[in-house]
N, CA, C and O atoms as CSV, one atom per row, in Angstrom:
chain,resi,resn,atom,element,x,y,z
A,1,UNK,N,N,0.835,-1.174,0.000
A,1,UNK,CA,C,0.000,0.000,0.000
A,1,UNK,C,C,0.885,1.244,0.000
A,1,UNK,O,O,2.057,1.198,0.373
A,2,UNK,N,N,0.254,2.422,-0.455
A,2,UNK,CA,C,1.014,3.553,-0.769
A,2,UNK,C,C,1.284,4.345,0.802
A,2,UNK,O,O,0.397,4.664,1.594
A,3,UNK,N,N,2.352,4.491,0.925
A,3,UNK,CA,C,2.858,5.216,2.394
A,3,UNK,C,C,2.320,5.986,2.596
A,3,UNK,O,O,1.728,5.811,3.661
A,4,UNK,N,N,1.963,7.586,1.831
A,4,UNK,CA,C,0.921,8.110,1.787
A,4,UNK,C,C,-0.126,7.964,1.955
A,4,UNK,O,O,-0.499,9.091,1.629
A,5,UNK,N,N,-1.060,7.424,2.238
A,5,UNK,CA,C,-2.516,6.878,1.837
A,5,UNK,C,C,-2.097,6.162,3.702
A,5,UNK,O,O,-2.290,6.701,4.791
A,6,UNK,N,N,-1.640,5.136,3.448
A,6,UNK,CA,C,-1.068,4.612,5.010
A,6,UNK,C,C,-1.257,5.886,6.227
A,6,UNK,O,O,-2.053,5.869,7.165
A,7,UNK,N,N,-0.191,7.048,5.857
A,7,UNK,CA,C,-0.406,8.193,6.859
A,7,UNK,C,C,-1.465,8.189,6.821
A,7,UNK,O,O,-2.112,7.459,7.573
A,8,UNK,N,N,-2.081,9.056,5.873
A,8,UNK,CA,C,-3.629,9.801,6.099
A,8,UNK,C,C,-4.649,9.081,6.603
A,8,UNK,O,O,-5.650,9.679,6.996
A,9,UNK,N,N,-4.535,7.099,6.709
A,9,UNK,CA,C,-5.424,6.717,7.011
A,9,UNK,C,C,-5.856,6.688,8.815
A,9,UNK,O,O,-6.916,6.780,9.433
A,10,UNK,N,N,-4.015,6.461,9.306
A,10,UNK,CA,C,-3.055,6.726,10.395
A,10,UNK,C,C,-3.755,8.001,11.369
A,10,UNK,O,O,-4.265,7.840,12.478
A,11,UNK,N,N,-3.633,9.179,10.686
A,11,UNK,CA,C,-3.730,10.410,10.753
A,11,UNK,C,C,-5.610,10.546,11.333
A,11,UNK,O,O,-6.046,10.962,12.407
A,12,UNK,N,N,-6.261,10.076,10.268
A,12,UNK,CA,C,-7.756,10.312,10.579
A,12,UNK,C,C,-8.201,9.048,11.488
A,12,UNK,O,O,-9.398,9.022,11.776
A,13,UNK,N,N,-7.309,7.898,12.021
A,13,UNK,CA,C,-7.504,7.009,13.026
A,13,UNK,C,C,-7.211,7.628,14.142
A,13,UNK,O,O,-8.066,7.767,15.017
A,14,UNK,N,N,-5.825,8.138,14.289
A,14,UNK,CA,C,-5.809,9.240,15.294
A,14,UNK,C,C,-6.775,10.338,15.440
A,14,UNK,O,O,-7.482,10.081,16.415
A,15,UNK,N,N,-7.047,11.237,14.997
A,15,UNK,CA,C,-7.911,12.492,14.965
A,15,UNK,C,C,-9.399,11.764,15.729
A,15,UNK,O,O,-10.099,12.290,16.595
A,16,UNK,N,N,-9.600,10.256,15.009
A,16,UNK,CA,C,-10.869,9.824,15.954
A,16,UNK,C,C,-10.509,9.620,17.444
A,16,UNK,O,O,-11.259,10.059,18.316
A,17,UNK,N,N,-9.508,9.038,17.708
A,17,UNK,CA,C,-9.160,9.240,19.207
A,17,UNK,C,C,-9.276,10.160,19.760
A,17,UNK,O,O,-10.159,10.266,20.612
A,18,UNK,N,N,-8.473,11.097,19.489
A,18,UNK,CA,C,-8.293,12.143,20.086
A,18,UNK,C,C,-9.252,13.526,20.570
A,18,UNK,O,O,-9.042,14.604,21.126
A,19,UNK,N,N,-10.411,12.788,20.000
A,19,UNK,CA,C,-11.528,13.423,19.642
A,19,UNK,C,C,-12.148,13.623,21.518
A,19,UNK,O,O,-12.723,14.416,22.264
A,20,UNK,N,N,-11.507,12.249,21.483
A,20,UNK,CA,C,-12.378,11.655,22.989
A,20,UNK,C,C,-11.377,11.162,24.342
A,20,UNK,O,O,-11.738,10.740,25.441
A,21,UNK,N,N,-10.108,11.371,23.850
A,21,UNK,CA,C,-9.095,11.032,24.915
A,21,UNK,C,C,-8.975,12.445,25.607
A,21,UNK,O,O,-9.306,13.609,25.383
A,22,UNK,N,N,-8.236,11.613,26.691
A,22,UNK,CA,C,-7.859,12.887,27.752
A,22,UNK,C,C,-6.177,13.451,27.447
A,22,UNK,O,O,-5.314,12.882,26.779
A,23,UNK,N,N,-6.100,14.599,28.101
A,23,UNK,CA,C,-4.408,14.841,27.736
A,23,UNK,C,C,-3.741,14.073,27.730
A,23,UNK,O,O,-3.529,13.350,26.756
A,24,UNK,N,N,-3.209,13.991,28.802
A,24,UNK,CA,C,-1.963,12.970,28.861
A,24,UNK,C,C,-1.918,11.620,27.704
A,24,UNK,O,O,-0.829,11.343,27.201
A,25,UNK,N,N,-3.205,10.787,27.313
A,25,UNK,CA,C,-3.143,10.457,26.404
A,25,UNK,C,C,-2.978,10.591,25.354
A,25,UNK,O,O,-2.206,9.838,24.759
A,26,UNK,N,N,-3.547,11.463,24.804
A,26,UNK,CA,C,-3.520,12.461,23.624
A,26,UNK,C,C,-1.932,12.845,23.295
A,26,UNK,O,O,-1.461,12.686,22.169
A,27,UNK,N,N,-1.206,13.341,24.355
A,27,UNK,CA,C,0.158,13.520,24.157
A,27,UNK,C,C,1.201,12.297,23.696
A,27,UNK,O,O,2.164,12.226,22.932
A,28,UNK,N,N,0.532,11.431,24.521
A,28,UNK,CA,C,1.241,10.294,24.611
A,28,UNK,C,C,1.571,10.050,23.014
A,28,UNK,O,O,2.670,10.277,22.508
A,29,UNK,N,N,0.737,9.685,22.508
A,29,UNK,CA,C,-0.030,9.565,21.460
A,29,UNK,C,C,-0.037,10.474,20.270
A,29,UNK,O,O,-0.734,10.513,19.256
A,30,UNK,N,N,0.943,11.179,20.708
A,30,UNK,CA,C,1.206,12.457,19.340
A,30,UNK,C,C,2.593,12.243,19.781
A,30,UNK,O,O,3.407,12.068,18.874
A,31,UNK,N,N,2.909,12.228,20.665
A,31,UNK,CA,C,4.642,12.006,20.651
A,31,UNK,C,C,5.065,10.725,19.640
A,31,UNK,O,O,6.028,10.801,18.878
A,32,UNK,N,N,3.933,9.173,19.784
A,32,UNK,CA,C,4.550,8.264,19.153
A,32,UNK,C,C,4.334,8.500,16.834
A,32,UNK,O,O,4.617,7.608,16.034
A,33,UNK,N,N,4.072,9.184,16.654
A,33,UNK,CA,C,3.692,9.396,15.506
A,33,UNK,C,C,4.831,9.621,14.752
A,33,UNK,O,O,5.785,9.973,15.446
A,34,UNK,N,N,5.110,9.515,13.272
A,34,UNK,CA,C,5.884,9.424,12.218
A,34,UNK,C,C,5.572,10.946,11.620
A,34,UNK,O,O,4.469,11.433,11.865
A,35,UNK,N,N,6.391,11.582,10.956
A,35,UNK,CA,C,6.250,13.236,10.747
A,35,UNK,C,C,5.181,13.452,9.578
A,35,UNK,O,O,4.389,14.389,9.474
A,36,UNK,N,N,5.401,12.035,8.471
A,36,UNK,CA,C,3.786,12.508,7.755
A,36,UNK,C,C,2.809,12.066,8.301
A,36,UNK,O,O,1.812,12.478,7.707
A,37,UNK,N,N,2.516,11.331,9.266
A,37,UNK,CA,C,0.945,11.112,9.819
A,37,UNK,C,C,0.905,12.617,10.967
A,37,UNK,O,O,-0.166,13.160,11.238
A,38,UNK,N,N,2.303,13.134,11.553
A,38,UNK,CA,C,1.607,14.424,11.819
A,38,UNK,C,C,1.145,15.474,11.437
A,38,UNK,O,O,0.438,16.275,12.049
A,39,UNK,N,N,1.717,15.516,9.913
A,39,UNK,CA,C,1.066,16.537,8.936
A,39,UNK,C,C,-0.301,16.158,8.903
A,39,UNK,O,O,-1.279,16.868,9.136
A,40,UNK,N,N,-0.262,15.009,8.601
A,40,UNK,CA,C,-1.884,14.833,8.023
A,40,UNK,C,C,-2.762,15.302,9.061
A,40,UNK,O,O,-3.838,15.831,8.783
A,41,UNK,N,N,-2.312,15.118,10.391
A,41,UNK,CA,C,-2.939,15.584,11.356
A,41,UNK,C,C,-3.408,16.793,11.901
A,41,UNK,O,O,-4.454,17.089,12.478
A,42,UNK,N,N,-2.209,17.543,11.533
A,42,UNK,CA,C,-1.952,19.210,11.600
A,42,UNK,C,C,-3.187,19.665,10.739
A,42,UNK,O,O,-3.753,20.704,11.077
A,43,UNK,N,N,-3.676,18.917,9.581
A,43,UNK,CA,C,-4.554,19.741,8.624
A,43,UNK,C,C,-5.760,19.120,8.642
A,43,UNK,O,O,-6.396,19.120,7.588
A,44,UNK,N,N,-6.374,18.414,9.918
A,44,UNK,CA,C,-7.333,17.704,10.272
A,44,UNK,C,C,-8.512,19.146,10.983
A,44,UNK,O,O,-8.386,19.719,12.065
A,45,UNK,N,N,-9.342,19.325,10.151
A,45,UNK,CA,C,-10.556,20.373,10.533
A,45,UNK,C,C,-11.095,20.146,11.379
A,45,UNK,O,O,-11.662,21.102,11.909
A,46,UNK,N,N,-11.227,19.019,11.907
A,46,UNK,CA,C,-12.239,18.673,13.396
A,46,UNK,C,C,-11.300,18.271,14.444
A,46,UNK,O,O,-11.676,17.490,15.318
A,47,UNK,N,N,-10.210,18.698,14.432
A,47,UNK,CA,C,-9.350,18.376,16.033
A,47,UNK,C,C,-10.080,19.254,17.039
A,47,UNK,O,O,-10.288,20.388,16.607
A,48,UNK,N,N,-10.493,19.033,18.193
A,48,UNK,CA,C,-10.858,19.724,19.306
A,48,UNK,C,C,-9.642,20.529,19.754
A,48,UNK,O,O,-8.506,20.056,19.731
A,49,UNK,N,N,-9.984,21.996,20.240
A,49,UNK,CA,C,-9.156,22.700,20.964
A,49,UNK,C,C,-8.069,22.403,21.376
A,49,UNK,O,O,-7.005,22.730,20.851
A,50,UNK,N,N,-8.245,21.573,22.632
A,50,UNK,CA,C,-7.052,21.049,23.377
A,50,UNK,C,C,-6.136,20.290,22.780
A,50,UNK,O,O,-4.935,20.327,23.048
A,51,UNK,N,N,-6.653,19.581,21.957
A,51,UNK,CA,C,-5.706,18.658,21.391
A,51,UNK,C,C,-4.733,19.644,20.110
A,51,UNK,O,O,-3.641,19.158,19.815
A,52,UNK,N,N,-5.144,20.972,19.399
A,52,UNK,CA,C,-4.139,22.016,18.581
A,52,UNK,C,C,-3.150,22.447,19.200
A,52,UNK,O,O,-2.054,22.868,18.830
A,53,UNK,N,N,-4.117,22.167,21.202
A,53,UNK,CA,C,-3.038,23.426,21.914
A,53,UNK,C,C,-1.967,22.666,22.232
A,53,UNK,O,O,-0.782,22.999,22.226
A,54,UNK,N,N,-2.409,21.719,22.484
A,54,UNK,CA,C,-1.379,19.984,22.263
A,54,UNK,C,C,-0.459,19.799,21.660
A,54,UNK,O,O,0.551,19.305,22.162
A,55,UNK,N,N,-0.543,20.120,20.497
A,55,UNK,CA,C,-0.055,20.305,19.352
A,55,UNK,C,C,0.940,21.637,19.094
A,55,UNK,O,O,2.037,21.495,18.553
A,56,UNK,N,N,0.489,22.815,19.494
A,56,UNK,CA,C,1.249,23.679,19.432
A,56,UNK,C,C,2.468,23.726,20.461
A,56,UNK,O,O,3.661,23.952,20.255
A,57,UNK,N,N,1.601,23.364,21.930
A,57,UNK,CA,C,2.772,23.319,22.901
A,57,UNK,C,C,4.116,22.244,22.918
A,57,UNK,O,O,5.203,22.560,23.402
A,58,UNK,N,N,3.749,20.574,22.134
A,58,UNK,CA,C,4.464,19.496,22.435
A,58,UNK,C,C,5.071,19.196,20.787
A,58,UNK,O,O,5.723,18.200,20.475
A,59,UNK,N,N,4.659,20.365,19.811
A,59,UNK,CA,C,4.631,20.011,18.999
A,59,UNK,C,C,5.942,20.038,17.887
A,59,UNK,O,O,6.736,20.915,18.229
A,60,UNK,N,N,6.107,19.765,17.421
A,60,UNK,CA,C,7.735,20.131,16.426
A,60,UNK,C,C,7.376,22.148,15.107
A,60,UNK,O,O,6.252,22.499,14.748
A,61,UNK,N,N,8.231,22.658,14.888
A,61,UNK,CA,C,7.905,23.816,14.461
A,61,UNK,C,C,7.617,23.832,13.414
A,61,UNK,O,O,7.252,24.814,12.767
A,62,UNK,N,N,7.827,21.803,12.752
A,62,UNK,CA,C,6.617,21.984,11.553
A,62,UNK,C,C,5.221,21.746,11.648
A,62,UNK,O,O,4.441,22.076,10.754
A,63,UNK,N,N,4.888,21.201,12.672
A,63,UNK,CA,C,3.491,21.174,13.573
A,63,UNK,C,C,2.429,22.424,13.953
A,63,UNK,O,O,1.203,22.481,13.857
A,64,UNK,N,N,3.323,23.302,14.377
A,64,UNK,CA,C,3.063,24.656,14.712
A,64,UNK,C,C,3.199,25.793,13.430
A,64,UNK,O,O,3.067,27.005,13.595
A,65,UNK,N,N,3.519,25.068,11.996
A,65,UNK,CA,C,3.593,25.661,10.914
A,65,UNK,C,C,2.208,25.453,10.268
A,65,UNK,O,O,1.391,26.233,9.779
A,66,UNK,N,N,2.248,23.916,10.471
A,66,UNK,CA,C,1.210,23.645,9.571
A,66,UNK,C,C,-0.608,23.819,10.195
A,66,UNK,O,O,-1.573,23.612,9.459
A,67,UNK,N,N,-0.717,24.225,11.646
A,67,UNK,CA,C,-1.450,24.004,12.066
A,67,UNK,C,C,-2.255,25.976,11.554
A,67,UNK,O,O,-3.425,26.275,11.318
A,68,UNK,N,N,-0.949,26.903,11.568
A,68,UNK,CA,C,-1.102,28.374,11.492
A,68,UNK,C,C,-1.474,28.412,10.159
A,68,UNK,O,O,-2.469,29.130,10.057
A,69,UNK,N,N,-0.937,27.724,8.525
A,69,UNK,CA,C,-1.635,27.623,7.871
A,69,UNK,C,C,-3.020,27.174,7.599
A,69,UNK,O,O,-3.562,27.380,6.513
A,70,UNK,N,N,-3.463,26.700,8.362
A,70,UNK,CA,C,-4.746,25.698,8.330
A,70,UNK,C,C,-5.402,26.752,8.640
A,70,UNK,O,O,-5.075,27.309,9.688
A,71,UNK,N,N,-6.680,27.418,7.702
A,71,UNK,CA,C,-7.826,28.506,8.599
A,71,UNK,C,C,-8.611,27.755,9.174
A,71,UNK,O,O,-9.176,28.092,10.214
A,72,UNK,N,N,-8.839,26.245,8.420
A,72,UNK,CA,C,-10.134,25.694,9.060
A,72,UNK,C,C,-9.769,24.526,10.427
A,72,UNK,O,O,-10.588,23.608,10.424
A,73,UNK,N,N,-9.086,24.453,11.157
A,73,UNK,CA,C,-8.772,24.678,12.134
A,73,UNK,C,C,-9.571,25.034,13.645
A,73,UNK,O,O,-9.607,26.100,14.260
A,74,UNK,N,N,-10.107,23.876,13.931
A,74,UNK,CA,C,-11.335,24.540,14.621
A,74,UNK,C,C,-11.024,24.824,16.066
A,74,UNK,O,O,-12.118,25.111,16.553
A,75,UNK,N,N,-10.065,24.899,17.052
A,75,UNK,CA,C,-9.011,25.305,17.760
A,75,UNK,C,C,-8.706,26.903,17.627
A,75,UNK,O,O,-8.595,27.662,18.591
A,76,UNK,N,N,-8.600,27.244,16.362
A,76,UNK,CA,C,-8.323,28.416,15.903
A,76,UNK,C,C,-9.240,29.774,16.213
A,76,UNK,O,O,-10.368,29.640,15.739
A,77,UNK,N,N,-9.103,30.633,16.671
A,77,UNK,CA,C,-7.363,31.415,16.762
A,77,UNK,C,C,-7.224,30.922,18.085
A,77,UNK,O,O,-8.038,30.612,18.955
A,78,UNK,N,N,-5.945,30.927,18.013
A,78,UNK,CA,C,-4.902,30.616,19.396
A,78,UNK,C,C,-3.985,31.516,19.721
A,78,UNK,O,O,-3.199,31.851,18.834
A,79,UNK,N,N,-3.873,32.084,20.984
A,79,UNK,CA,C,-2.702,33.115,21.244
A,79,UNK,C,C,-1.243,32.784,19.898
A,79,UNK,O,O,-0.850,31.646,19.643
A,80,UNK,N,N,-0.756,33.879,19.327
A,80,UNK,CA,C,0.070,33.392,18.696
A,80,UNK,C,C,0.179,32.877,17.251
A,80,UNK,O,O,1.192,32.605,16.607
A,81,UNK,N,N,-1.426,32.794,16.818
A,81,UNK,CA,C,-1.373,32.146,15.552
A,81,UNK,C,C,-2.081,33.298,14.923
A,81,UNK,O,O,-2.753,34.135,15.526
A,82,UNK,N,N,-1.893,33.253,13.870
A,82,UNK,CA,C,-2.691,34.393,13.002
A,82,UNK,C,C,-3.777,34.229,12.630
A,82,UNK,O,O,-4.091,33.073,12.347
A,83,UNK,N,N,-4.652,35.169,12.502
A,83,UNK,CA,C,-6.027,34.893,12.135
A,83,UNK,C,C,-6.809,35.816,12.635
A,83,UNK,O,O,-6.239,36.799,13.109
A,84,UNK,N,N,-7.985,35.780,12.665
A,84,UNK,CA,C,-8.793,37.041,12.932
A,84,UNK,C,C,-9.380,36.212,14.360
A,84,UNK,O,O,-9.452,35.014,14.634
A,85,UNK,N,N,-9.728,37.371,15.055
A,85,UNK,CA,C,-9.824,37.157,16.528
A,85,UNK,C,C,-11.553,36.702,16.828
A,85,UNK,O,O,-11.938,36.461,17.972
C-alpha cells in the first residue's frame, strides 16, 4: 500500500481518538507518531481545541507551521497564531 494513503489513514484514526481522549493520552499519542501522519494531522478540521493546543505546545515547528496555515482549524485562533480574533 502507498505510504501516503497509510499516513492519512493513520492520521484520521488518530484524529478519531483524540476526539475523545484525555491529555496525557492524547500527548502520549502524538509524541509516538511518524512526521507525515503528523502533517496529516496538523490539517485535520475537526481536532478539538485542546488537542491544537497539544499540538502547538508538544509540537515540532513543523506542527506549529502547519497548524497556522490551516484557517479551518477549529481550535483556531490561538494566542500566537494568526487569524482574525
Amino acid at each position: 500500500m502507498n505510504a501516503d494513503r497509510e499516513s492519512r489513514r493513520l492520521a484520521w484514526c488518530v484524529a478519531l481518538l483524540l476526539r475523545h481522549a484525555p491529555d496525557a493520552a492524547a500527548a502520549s499519542v502524538l509524541g509516538r507518531l511518524d512526521a507525515p501522519t503528523r502533517r496529516y494531522l496538523c490539517r485535520d478540521e475537526y481536532l478539538p481545541a485542546p488537542v491544537v493546543t497539544l499540538l502547538l505546545r508538544h509540537g515540532t515547528a513543523e506542527d506549529r507551521a502547519t497548524v497556522a496555515r490551516n484557517p479551518h482549524v477549529l481550535g483556531r485562533p490561538l494566542p500566537g497564531l494568526p487569524g482574525p480574533a
